[in-house]
N, C-alpha and C positions, 0 to 999 in steps of 0.2 A: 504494500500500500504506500502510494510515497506520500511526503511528509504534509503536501497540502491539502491531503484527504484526511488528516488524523482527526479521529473523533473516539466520542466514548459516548458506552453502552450501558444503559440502566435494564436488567433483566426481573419480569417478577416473577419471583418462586415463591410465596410466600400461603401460596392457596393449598388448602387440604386435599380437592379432588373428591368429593361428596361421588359421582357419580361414577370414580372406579372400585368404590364397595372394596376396600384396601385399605388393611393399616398404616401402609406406608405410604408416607408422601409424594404425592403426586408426583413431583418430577424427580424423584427417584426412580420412578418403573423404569425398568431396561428394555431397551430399543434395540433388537439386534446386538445384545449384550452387554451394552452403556448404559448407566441412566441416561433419561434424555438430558438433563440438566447438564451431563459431563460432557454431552455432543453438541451443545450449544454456546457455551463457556466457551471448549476448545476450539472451534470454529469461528466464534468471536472473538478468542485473541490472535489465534491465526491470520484473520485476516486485518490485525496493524490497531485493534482499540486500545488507545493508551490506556486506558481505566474501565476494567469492567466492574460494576458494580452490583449485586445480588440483593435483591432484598427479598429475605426470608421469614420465615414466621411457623407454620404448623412442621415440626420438625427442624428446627435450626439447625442443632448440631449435626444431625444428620450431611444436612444438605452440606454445610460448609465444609467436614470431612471431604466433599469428592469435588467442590470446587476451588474451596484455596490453595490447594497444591497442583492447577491451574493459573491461578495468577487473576483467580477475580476475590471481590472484597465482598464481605457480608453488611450488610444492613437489614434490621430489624424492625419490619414493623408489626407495632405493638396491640394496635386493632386491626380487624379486619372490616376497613371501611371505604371498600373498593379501588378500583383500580389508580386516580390519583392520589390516592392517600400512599396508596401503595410507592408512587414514583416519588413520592416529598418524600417518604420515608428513608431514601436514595440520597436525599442533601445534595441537591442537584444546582441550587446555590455559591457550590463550591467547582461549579466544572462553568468549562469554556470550550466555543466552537460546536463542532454539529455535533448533537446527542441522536442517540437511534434507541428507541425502547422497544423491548419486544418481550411475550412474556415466556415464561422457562418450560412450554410447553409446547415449541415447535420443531423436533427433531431433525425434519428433515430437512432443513436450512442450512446452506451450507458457507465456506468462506467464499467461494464467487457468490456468491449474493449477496452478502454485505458488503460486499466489493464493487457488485453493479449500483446497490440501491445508494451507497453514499457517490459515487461517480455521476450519477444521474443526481442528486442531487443539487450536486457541486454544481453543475453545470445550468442550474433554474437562480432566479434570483427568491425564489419561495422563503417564506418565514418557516413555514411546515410542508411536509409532504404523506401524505399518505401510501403506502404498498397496497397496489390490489391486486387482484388477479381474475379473470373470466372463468366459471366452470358452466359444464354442461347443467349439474343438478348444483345449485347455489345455495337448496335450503335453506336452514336458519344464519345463513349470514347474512349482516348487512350491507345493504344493497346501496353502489356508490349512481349518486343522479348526477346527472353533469350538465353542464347548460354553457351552448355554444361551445362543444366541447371540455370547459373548466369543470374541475372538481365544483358545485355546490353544494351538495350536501350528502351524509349519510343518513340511511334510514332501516332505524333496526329491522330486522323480518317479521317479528311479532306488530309491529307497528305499522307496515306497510300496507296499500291497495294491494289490489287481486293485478291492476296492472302494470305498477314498481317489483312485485317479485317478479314478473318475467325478466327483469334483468338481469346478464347475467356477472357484469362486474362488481365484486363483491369487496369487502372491507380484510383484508387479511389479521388486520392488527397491530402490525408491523408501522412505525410512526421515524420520521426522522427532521430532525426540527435545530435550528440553532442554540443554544443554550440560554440567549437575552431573552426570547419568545416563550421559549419553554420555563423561564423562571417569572415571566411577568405575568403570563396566563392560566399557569397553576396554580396560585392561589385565590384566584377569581373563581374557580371550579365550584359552583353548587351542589346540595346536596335534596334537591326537593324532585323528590322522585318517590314513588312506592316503598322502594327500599331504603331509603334514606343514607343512599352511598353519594360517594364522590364518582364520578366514572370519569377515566381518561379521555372517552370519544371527545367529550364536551369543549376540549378544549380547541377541535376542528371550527366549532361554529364562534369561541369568542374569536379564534383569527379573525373570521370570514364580520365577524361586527365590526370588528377594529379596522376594516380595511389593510388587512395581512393579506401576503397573497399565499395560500394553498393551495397544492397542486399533488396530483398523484402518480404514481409508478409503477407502469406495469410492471410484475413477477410473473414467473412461471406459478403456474396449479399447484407445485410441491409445497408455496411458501404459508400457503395457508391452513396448511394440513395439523391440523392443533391435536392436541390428545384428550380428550376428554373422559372414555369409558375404557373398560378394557381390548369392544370391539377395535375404538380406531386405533390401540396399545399399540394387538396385531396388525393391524393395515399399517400402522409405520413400519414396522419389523419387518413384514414383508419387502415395502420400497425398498428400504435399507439394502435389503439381501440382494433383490432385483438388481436393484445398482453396480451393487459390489460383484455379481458376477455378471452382467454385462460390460466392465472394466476389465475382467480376467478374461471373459470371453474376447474382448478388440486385443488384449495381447496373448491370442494365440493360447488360451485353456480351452482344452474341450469340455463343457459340462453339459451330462447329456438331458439332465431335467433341472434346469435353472430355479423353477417354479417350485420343487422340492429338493432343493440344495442350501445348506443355510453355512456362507463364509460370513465372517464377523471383519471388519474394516483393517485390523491392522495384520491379514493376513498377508502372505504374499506367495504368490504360484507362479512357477516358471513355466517357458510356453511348452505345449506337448505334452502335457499331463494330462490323464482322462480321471473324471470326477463323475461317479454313478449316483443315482439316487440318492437320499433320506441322510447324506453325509453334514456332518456339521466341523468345522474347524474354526480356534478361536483363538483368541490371546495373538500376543508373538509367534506367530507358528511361520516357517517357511519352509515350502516344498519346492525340491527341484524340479528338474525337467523328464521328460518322459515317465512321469510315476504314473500306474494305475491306485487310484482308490475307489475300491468296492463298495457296493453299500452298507450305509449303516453303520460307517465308521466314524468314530468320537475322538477329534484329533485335539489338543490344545497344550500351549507354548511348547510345541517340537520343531525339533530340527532334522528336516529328510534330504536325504540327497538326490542322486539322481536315479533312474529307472530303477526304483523302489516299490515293489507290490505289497499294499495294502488291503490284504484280502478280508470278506464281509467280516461288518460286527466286529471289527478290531478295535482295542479301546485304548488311548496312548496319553498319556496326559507330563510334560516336563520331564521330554525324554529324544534321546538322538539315535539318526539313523540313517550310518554310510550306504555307501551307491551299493546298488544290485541286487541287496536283501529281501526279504521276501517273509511278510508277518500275517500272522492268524492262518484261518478263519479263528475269531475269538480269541484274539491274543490281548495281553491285558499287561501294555509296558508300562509301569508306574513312575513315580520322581527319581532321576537321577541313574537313570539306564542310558546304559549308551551300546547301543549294538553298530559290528562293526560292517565292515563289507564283504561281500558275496554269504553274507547270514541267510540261515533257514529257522524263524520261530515260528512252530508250527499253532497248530488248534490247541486251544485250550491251558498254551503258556503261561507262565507271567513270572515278568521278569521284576524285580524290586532293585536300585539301589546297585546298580549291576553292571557292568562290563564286558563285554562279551563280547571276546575275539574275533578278527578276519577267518572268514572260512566254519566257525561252527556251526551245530544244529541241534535245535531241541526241541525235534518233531513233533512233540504233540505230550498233551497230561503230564507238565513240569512245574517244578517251582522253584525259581534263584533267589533267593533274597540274600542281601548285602555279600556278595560274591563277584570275586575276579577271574573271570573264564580265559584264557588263552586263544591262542589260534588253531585251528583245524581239530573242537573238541569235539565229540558226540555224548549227547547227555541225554540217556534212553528214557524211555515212556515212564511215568509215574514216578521217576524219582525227584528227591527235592535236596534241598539246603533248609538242612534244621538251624535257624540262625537265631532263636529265642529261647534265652536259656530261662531256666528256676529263678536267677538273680535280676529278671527282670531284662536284662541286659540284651543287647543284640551283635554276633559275634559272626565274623567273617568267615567267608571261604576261600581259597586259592586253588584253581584248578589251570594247571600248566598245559601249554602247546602240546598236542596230541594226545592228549589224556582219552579215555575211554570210561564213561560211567554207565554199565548195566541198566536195564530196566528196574525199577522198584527196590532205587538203593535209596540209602538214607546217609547223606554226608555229615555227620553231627558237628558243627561249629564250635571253636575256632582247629581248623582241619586245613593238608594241605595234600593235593597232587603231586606228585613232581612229573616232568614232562615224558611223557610218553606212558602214566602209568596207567593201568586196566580196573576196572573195581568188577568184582562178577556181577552178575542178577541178585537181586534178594538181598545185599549186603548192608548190614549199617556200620559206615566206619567212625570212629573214635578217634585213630590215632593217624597220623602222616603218613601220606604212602611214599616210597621214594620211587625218583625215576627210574621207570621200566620197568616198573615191579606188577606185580597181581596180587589183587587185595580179596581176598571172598572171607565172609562173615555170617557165615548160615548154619544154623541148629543142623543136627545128623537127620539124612532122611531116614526117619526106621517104616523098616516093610513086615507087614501079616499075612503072609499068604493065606487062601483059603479062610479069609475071615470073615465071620458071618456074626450079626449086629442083633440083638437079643430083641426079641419082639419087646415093644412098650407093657403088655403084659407080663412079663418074666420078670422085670426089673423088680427090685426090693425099693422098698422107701428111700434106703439111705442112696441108694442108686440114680431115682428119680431126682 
């Protein structure tokens, strides 16, 4: 934004949200994984507002948790006595140059549009401007008249003829005003209405008495998309998603059902990757290129590399993953796993806290927890890493380059491989095995020939 567009933003968050049936404050609901409050904040400092300012109220601390670490400022107001009471409560007094208010309830607004609407601005000799925008269905917004073209007036929908709601340029909410205008005319704001609020609109008509000149700006459909219930929650989430994969889709992602794909904003997919169905990925996550991800896989803050399969139902949550490997169906990599390349984890894995060598595999019914796997291991069906001991405590494994562990062994922690060594089937080891050795740890098999099982009748009491 350059320097002679700088302005500052009065945002209100300070409403409960009566009508999303939710204890939690309104602009906390998560949009595609954000509150919206966080996606409107960051988009507003993003795009160059020297001073955001928040004025909160039904849940304060809440809210300022996920906005001051942001870089916008809390203000508190103390009643809820509508929308101007709401903007004085911002001490708007103390700012200079164009002010833009909007309230903490429009997600899907992004930093090019507070980029266009103060540009356009700029560019009118206006006291105040209004954001509107045209929809097909206008419903209960208000509806902008205009005469000889100029903004003259808004007119709420509950207020309007049968022949004013046919229009379809609406009031979005969105206001941007000089700061001289906007401190002379807010405290003129009356409160004689049914409800006996202050309401911001009001301050469109004293311009328009004063001989101010008002004027309005078109936005795109997106700008007015407010959140109210929890229906329009989802219809934001949705856009959001939409969005975010038609962005991956122009660079070259294949996603084969967009409409049921849910990527969260700060992902990133390199080109050539196919993305199936019902997937969702979140946080920090980036994927390479050429990865297959199947459906129904739960990806968030990982790191994958390239031609990576991702087979269905696989669940990965702050965990890494070199080129060529190949995970699930139903593998379940936890915190702090790092699998290496050309890996095989197969169905029903799960890896914890883990390391795991170039070239290994742990085809299917395993479990590593807090363990250092080498390269080229094989770690058979059912067996795991005891790493929770009696003391509460959780204790490591080391399994060296070429190691070999049996189906439905038991590694008991803190335990070590050495390289090249073998553990049988059925084995629970205790103690270190050295390299190249063969570890087995199974009870004697005793045999009965010809033995016959005494009917449930025959048995004595103390037998039964």
């Amino acid at each position: 934004m350059p320097e002679s567009l700088e302005f500052s933003a009065i945002i209100l968050a300070a409403g409960k949200g009566t009508r999303m049936r939710s204890p939690l404050p309104k602009v906390l609901h998560p949009v595609a994984g954000h509150p919206m409050i966080y996606r409107i904040v960051s988009e507003m400092v993003a795009s160059g507002a020297k001073e955001t300012r928040i004025v909160v109220g039904v849940g304060a601390e809440l809210v300022q948790r996920v906005v001051e670490p942001l870089g916008g400022v809390c203000f508190v107001q103390k009643k809820q006595e509508g929308t101007a009471d709401a903007v004085a409560s911002a001490e708007p007094d103390t700012l200079t140059g164009p002010v833009l208010v909007i309230g903490g309830d429009h997600p899907l607004v992004t930093k090019k549009d507070f980029e266009y609407i103060l540009s356009e601005f700029k560019k009118t000799e206006a006291a105040l401007a209004v954001v509107t925008c045209e929809l097909e269905n206008p419903g209960s917004y208000g509806r902008i008249i205009r005469h000889h073209g100029q903004l003259y007036s808004i007119v709420e929908a509950k207020d309007a003829s049968a022949e004013t709601l046919k229009i379809k340029e609406v009031n979005t909410g969105i206001y941007v005003m000089t700061a001289e205008v906007l401190n002379e005319y807010l405290p003129k704001i009356g409160n004689k209405n049914e409800q006996n609020e202050y309401y911001f609109t009001d301050i469109v008509s004293l311009c328009k008495e004063n001989g101010e000149i008002v004027t309005a700006i078109k936005g795109g459909a997106h700008v007015s998309e407010g959140v109210n219930d929890q229906k329009q929650l989802a219809q934001a989430s949705t856009s959001i998603f939409q969005r975010k994969a038609d962005q991956l889709m122009d660079d070259g992602v294949i996603i084969i059902d967009p409409k049921n794909t849910y990527i969260e904003d700060d992902v990133v997919v390199a080109s050539g990757t196919v993305i199936y169905p019902g997937v969702y990925i979140r946080g920090k996550t980036k994927i390479g290129s050429h990865c297959v991800i199947e459906p129904n896989c739960f990806i968030e803050k990982a790191e994958i590399g390239q031609s990576v399969v991702l087979k269905a139902g696989t669940y990965i949550v702050d965990a890494k993953i070199d080129n060529n490997s190949s995970i699930g169906p139903y593998a379940h990599l936890r915190p702090q796993t790092e699998v290496g390349k050309d890996c095989k984890i197969g169905n029903f894995v799960e890896l914890k806290k883990t390391k795991f060598g170039d070239g290994s595999k742990a085809s299917h019914l395993a479990y590593l927890g807090d363990a250092e796997v080498g390269k080229n291991v094989n770690f058979g069906c059912g067996s795991i890493t005891v790493n929770y001991a009696l003391d509460k405590k959780k204790y490591k494994t080391i399994i060296d380059d070429e190691s070999f562990v049996g189906s439905d062994c038991q590694l008991i922690a803190p335990v070590r491989l050495g390289k090249g060594a073998m553990v049988g089937a059925g084995s629970a080891i205790t103690k270190d095995v050295p390299a190249g050795a063969l570890a087995v740890s199974r009870s004697k098999q005793i045999m009965k020939e010809n033995y016959q099982p005494k009917a449930p009748s025959q048995l004595s009491k103390n037998e039964e």
